[in-house]
VOPAGU-2260 file (C-alpha; in pm, 1 decimal, decimal comma):
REM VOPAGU-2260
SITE   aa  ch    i         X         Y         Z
SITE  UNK   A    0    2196,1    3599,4   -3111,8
SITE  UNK   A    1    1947,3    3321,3   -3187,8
SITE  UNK   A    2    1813,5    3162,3   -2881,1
SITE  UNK   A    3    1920,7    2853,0   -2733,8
SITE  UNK   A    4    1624,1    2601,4   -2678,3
SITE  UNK   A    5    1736,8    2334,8   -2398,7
SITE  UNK   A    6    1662,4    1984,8   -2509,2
SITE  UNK   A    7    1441,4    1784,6   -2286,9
SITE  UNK   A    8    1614,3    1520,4   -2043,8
SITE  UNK   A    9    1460,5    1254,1   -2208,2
SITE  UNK   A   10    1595,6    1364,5   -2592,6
SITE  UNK   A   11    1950,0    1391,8   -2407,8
SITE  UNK   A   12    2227,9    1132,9   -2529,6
SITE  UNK   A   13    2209,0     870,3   -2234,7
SITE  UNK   A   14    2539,4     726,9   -2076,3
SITE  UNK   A   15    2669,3     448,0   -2322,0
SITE  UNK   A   16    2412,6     501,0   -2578,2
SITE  UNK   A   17    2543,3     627,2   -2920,1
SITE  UNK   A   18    2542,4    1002,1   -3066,6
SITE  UNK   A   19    2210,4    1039,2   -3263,4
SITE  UNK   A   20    2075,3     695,8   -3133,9
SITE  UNK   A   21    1667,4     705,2   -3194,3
SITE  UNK   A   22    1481,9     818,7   -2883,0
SITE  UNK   A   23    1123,7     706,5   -2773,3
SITE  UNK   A   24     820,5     881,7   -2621,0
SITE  UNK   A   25     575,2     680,9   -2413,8
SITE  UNK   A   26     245,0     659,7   -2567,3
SITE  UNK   A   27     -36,9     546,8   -2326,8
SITE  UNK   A   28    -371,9     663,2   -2197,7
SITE  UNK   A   29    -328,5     982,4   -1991,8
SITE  UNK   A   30    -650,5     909,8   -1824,0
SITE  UNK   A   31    -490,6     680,2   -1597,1
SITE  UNK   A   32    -313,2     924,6   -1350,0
SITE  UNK   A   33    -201,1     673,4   -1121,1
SITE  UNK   A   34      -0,3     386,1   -1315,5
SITE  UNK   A   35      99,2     286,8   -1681,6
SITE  UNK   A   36     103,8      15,9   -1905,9
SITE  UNK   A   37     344,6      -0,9   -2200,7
SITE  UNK   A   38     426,5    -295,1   -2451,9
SITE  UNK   A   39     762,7    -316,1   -2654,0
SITE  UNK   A   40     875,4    -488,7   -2987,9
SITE  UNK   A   41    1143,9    -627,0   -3073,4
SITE  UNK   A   42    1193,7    -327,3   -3329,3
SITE  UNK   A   43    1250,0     -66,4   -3084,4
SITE  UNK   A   44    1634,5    -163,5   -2958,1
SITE  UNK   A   45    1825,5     184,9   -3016,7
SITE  UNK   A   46    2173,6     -55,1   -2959,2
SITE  UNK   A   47    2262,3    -383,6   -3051,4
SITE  UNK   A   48    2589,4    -510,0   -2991,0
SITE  UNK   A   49    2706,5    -910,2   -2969,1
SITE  UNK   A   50    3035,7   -1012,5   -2742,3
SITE  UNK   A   51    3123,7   -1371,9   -2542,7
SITE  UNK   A   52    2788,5   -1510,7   -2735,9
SITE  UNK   A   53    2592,5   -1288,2   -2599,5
SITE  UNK   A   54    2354,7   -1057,0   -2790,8
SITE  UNK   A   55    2295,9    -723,9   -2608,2
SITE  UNK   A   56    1995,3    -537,3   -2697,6
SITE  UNK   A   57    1956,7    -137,5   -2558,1
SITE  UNK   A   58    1636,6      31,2   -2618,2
SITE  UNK   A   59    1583,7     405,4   -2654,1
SITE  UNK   A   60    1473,9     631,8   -2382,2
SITE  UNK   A   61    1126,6     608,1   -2284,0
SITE  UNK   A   62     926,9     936,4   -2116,2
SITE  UNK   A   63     678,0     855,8   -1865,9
SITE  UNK   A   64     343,6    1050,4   -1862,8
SITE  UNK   A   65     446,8    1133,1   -1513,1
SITE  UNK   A   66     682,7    1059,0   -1222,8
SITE  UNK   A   67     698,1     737,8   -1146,9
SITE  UNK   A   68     854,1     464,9    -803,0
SITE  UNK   A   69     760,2     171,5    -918,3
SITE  UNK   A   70     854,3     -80,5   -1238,5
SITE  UNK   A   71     814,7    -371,8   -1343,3
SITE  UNK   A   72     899,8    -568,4   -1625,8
SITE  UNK   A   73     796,8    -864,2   -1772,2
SITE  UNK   A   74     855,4   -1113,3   -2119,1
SITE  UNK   A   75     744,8   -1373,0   -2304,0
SITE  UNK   A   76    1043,8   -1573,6   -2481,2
SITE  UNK   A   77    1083,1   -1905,4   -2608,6
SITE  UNK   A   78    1378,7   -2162,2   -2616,0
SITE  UNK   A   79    1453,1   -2473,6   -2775,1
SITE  UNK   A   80    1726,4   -2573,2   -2614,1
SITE  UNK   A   81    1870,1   -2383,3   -2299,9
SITE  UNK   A   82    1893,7   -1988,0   -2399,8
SITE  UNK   A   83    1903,9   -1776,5   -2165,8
SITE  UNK   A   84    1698,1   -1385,3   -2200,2
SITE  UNK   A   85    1849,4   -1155,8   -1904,7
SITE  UNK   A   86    1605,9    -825,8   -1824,8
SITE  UNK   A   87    1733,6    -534,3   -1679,1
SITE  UNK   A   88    1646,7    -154,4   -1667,8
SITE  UNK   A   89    1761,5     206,9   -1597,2
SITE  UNK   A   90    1623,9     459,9   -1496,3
SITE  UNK   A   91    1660,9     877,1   -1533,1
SITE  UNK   A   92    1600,8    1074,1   -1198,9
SITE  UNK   A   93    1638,2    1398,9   -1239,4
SITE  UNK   A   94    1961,9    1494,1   -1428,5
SITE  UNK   A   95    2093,2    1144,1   -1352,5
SITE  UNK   A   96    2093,3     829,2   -1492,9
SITE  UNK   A   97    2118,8     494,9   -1271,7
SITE  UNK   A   98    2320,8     197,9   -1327,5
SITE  UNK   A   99    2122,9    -118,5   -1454,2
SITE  UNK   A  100    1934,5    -336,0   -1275,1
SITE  UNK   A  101    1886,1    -686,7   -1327,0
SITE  UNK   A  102    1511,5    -767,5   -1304,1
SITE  UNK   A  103    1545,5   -1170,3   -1407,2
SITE  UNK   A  104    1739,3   -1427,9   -1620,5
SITE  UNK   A  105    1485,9   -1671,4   -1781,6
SITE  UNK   A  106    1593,9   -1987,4   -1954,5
SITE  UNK   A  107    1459,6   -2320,9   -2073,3
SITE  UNK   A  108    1587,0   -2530,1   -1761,9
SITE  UNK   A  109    1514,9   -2232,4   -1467,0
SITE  UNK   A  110    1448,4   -1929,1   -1374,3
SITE  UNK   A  111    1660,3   -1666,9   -1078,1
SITE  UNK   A  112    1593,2   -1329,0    -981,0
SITE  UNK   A  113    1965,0   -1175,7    -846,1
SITE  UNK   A  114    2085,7   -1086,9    -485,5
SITE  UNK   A  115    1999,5    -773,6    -314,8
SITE  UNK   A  116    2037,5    -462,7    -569,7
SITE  UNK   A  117    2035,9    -147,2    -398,1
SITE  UNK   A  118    2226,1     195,7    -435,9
SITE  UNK   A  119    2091,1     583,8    -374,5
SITE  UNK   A  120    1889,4     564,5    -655,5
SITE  UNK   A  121    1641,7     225,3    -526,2
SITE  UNK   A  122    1672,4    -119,7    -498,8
SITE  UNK   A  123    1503,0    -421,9    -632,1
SITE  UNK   A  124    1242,5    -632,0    -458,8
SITE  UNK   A  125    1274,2    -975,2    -637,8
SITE  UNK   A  126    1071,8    -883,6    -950,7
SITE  UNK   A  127     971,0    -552,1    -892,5
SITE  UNK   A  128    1225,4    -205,3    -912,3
SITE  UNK   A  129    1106,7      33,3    -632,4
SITE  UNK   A  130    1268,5     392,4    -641,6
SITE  UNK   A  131    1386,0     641,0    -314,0
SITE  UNK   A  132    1280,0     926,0    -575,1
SITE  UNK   A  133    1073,9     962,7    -843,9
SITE  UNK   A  134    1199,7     918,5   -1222,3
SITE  UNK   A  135    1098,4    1060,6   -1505,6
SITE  UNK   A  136    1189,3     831,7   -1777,5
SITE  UNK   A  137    1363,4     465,4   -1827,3
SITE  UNK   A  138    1531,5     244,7   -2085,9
SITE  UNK   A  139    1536,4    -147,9   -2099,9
SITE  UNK   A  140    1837,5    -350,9   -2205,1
SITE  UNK   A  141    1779,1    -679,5   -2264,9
SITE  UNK   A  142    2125,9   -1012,0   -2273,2
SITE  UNK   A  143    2057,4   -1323,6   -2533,1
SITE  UNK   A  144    2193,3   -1644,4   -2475,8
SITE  UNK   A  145    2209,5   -1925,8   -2705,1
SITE  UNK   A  146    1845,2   -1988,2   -2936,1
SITE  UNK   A  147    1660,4   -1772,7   -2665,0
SITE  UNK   A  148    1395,3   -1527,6   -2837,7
SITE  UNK   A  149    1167,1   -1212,3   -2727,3
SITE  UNK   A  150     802,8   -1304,4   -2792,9
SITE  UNK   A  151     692,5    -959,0   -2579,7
SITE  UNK   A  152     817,3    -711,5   -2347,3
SITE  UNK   A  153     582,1    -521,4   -2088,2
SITE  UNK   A  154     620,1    -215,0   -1877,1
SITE  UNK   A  155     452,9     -77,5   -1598,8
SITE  UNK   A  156     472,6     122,1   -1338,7
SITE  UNK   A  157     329,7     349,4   -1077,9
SITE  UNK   A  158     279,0     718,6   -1020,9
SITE  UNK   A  159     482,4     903,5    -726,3
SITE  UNK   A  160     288,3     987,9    -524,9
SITE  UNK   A  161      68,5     749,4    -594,9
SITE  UNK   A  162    -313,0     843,8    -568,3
SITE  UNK   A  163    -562,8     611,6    -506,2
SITE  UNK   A  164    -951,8     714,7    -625,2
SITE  UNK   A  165   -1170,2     517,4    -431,7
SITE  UNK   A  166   -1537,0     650,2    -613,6
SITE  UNK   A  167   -1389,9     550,1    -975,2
SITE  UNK   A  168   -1178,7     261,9    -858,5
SITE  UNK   A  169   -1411,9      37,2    -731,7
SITE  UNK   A  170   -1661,3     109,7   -1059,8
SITE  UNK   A  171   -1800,6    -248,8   -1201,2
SITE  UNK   A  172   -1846,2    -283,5   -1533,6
SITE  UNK   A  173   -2294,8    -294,5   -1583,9
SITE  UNK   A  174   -2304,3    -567,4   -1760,2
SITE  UNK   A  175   -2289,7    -916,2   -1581,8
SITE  UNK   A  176   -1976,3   -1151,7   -1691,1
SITE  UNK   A  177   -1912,9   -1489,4   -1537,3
SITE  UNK   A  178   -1635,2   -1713,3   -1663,7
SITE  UNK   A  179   -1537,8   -2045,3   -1593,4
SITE  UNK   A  180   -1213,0   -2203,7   -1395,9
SITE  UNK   A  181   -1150,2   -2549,6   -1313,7
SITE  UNK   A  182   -1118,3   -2514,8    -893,4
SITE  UNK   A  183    -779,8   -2585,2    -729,7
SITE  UNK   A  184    -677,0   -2547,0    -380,1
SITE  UNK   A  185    -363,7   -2470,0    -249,2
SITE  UNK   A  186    -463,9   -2573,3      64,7
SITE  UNK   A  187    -488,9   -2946,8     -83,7
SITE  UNK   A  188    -157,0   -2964,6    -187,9
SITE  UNK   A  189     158,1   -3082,4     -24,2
SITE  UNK   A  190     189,7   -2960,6     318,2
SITE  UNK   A  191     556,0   -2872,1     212,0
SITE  UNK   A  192     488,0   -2595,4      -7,7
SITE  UNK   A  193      77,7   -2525,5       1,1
SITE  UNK   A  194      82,6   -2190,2     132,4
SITE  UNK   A  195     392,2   -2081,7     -74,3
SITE  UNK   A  196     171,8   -2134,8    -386,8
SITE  UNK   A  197    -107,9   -1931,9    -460,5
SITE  UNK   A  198      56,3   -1775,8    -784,4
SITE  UNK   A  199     147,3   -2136,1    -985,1
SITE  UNK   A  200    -200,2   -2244,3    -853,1
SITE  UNK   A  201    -366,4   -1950,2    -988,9
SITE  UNK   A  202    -218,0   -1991,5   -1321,9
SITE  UNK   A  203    -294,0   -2332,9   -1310,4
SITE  UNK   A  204    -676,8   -2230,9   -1311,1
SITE  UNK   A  205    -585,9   -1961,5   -1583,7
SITE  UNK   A  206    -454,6   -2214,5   -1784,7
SITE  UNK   A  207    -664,3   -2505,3   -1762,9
SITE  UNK   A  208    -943,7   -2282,8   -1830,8
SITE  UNK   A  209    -791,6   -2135,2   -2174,2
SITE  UNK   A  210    -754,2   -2502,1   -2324,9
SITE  UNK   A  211    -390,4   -2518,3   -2182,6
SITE  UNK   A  212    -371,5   -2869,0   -2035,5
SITE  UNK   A  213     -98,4   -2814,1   -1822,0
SITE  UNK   A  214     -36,2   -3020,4   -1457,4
SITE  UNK   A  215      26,4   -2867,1   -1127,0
SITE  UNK   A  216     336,0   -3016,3   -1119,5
SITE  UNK   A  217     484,7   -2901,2   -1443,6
SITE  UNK   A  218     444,5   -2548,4   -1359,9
SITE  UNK   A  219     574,1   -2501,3    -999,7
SITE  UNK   A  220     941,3   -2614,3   -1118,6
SITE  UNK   A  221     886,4   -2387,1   -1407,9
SITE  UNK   A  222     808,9   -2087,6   -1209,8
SITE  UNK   A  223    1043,1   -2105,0    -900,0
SITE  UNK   A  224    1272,2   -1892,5    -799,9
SITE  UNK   A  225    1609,1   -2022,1    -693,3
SITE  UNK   A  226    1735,0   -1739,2    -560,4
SITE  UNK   A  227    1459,6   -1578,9    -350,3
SITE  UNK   A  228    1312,1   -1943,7    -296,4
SITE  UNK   A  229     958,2   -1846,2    -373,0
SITE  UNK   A  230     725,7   -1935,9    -615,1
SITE  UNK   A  231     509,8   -1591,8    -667,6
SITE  UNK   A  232     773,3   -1403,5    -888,1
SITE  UNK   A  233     546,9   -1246,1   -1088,3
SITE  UNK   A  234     794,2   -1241,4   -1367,5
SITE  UNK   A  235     866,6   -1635,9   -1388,9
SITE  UNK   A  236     460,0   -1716,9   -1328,4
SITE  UNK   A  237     415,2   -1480,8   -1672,5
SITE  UNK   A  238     712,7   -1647,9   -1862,2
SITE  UNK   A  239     605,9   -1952,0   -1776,8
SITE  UNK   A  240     262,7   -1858,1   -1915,5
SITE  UNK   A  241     418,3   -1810,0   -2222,0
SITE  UNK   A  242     655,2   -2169,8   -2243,8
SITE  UNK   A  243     326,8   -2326,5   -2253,0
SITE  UNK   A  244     164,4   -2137,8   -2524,0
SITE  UNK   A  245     -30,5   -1874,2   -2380,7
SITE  UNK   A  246      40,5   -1501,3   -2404,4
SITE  UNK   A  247      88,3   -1330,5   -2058,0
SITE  UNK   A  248     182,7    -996,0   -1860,9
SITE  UNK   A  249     245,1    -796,3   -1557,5
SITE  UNK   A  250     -31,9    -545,3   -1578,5
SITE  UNK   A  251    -138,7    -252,1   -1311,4
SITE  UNK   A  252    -496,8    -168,2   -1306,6
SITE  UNK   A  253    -675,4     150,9   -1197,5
SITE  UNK   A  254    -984,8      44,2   -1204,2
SITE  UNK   A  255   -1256,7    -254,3   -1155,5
SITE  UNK   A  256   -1379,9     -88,6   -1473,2
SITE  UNK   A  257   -1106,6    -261,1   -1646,2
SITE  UNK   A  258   -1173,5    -592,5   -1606,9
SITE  UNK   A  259   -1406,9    -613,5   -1891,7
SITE  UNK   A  260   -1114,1    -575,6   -2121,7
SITE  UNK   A  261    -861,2    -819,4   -1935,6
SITE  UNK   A  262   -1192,4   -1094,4   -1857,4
SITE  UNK   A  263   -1328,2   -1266,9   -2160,3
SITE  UNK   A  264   -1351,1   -1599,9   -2277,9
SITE  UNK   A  265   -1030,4   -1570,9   -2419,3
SITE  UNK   A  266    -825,1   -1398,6   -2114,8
SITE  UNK   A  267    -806,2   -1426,0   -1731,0
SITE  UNK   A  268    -674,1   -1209,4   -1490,0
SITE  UNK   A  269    -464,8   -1289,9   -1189,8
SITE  UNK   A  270    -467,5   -1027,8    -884,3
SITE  UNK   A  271    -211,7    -937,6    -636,2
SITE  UNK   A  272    -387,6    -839,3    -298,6
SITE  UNK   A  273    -289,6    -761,9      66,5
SITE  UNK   A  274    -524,6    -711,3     339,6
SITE  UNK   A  275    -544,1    -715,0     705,6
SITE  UNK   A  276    -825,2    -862,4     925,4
SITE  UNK   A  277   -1209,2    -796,7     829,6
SITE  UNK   A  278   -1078,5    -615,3     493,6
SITE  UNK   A  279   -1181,7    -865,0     264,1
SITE  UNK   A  280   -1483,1   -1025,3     444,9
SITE  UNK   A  281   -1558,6   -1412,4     290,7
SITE  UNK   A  282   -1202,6   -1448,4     245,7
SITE  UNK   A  283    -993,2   -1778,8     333,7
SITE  UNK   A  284    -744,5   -1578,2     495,0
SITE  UNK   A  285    -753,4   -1364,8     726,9
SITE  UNK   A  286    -453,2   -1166,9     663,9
SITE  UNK   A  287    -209,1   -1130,0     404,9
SITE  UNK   A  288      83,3    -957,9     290,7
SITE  UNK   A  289      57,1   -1054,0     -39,3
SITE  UNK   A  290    -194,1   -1344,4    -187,3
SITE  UNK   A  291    -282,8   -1377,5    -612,5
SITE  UNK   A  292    -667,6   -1486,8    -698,6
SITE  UNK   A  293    -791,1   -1531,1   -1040,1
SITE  UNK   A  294   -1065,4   -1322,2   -1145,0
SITE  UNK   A  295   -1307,1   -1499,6   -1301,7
SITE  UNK   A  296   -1607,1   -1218,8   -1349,5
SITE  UNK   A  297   -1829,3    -967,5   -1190,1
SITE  UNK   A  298   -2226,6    -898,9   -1120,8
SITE  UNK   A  299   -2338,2    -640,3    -943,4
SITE  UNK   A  300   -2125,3    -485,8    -700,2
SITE  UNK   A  301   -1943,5    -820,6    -660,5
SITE  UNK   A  302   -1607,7    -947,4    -783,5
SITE  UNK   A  303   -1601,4   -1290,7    -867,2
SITE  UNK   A  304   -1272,7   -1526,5    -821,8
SITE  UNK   A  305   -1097,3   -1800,2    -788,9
SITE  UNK   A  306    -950,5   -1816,2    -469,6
SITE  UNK   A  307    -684,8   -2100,2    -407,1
SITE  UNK   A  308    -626,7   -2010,6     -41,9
SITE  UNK   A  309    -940,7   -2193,7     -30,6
SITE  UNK   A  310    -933,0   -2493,9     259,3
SITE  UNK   A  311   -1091,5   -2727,1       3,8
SITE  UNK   A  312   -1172,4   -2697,8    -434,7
SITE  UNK   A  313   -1520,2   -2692,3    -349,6
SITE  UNK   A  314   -1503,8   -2372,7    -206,8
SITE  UNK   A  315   -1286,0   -2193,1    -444,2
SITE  UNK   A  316   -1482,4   -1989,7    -608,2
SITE  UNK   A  317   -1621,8   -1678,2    -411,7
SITE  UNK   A  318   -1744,7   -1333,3    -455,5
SITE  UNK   A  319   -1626,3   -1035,1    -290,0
SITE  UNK   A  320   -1774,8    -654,6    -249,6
SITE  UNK   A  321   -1641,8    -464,8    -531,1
SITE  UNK   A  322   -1501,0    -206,4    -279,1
SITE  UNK   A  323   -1363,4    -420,7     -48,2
SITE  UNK   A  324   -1171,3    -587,4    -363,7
SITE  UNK   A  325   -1081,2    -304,6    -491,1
SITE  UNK   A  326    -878,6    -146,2    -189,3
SITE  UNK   A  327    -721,2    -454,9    -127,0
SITE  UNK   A  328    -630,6    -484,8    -487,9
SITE  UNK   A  329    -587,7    -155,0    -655,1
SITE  UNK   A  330    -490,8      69,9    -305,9
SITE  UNK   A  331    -296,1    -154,3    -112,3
SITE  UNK   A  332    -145,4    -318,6    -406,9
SITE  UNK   A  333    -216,4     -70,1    -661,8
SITE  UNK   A  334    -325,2    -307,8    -910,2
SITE  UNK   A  335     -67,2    -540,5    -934,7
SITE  UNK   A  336    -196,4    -810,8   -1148,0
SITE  UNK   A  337     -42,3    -980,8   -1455,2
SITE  UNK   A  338    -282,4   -1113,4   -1765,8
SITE  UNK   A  339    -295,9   -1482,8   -1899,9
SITE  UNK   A  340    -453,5   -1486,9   -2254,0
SITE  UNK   A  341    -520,7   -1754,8   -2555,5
SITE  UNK   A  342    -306,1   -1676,0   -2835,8
């Protein structure tokens, strides 16, 4: 009797997808055992079906180098007119697949995250999916509305159990590299809203200092979020990035070591980081849950930014110990951090 070889989970038809549909392994570096980054094309969709004047577009399955509880997705798309581009993804634990979730709707005129999503499998904290148990593999389905267009789609998420290595983490690159920001502090802006908007203000900076002349007040409508009523979705900060020419991401980093791919001339990086008191000493604050900074360079064992928690602009710009930095950054966030580049 010949011998019956199992297929793997993640070659296994998936609910709704159709018999002898293409299926996708993840290529990334393996070297990073705690998170992974993955692009997507607009080639990839296994599905594509069109109802109501809406275009639905179903990737392939996607294997993870290893388990992950945390994902996050983020696009670039453009719009002349008011198209809409819905994001939502699905994920395999174990023998099971979940249902959907709805990660964002972008359009021309705003931008919503959706009410509380949560079942067995996770839930969905504004723009980020966070798991009860690890998965081994996801797919991405993506609703078009009207003119609206994918530019690029980014995927990352986090190893479970996540593993933070403090000696290689907090590695800075050897060779100096300073870059220049135009200062802006949050701090300075309306009393309303200032200390809502450390994302919008950060990609101001990012911006500004690419060549994209772009005002404060164009991008905080352009980045809000109606339905949590915050302006730090990660998601809407990076599409909005991209409405005004840039390129942009959601990235996780493992290391400092990193940055001297992500901070040129050409590309900035904006970081998500949480500390409590005397963690991040020279800091503005002295606590956060959650606060973005653009980083702007490194020398030393220092981390240079842009911070916009900063009481006035003349005191935006700071440096921080590179280990201090990165546990704030990379452990307590585990380097959370999305990309703003010149095209």
């Amino acid at each position: 009797m010949a011998q019956v070889v199992e297929r793997p989970l993640w070659e296994r038809e998936v609910p709704g997808s159709s018999p002898g549909a293409p299926m996708f392994t993840m290529t990334t570096h393996l070297t990073r055992t705690c998170v992974f980054n993955q692009f997507h094309t607009a080639a990839e969709p296994a599905e594509e079906s069109f109802s109501g004047g809406i275009k639905t577009v179903t990737s392939g399955v996607f294997r993870t180098p290893f388990p992950f509880d945390k994902l996050v997705l983020s696009a670039n798309f453009r719009t002349a007119t008011d198209g809409c581009l819905l994001l939502e993804v699905q994920v395999c634990v174990g023998e099971k697949w979940s249902e959907f979730y709805k990660l964002g709707l972008l359009s021309g005129k705003f931008k919503t995250s959706f009410p509380a999503q949560q079942d067995a499998f996770g839930h969905v904290e504004t723009d980020e999916l966070v798991l009860s148990a690890a998965a081994q593999a996801y797919r991405y389905r993506l609703k078009f509305y009207g003119d609206a267009e994918l530019l690029l789609l980014a995927v990352s998420g986090v190893r479970a159990p996540f593993v933070y290595d403090e000696k290689t983490a907090a590695h800075v690159p050897v060779k100096p590299n300073i870059q220049q920001v135009p200062v802006l502090s949050q701090m300075e802006q309306d009393p309303a809203h200032k200390r809502r908007i450390c994302s919008p203000c950060s990609l101001y900076m990012a911006l500004n200092a690419l060549g994209y002349v772009v005002p404060l007040q164009q991008i905080l409508p352009r980045v809000f979020d109606q339905t949590a009523d915050v302006y730090g979705n990660w998601l809407f900060n990076i599409a909005a990035a991209s409405e005004f020419g840039a390129e942009a991401f959601f990235r996780r980093f493992a290391s400092l070591a990193e940055l001297e791919e992500f901070v040129t001339p050409d590309s900035l990086v904006m970081a998500s980081i949480a500390f409590k008191k005397d963690e991040l000493p020279g800091a503005p604050l002295e606590k956060t849950s959650g606060h973005l900074v653009v980083v702007r360079g490194y020398e030393k064992n220092k981390i240079l930014v842009a911070d916009p928690a900063a009481p006035t602009a003349a005191s935006v710009l700071r440096s921080y110990n590179a280990a201090a930095f990165a546990n704030v950054w990379l452990n307590h966030k585990q380097g959370a951090a999305y990309v703003v580049r010149r095209k």
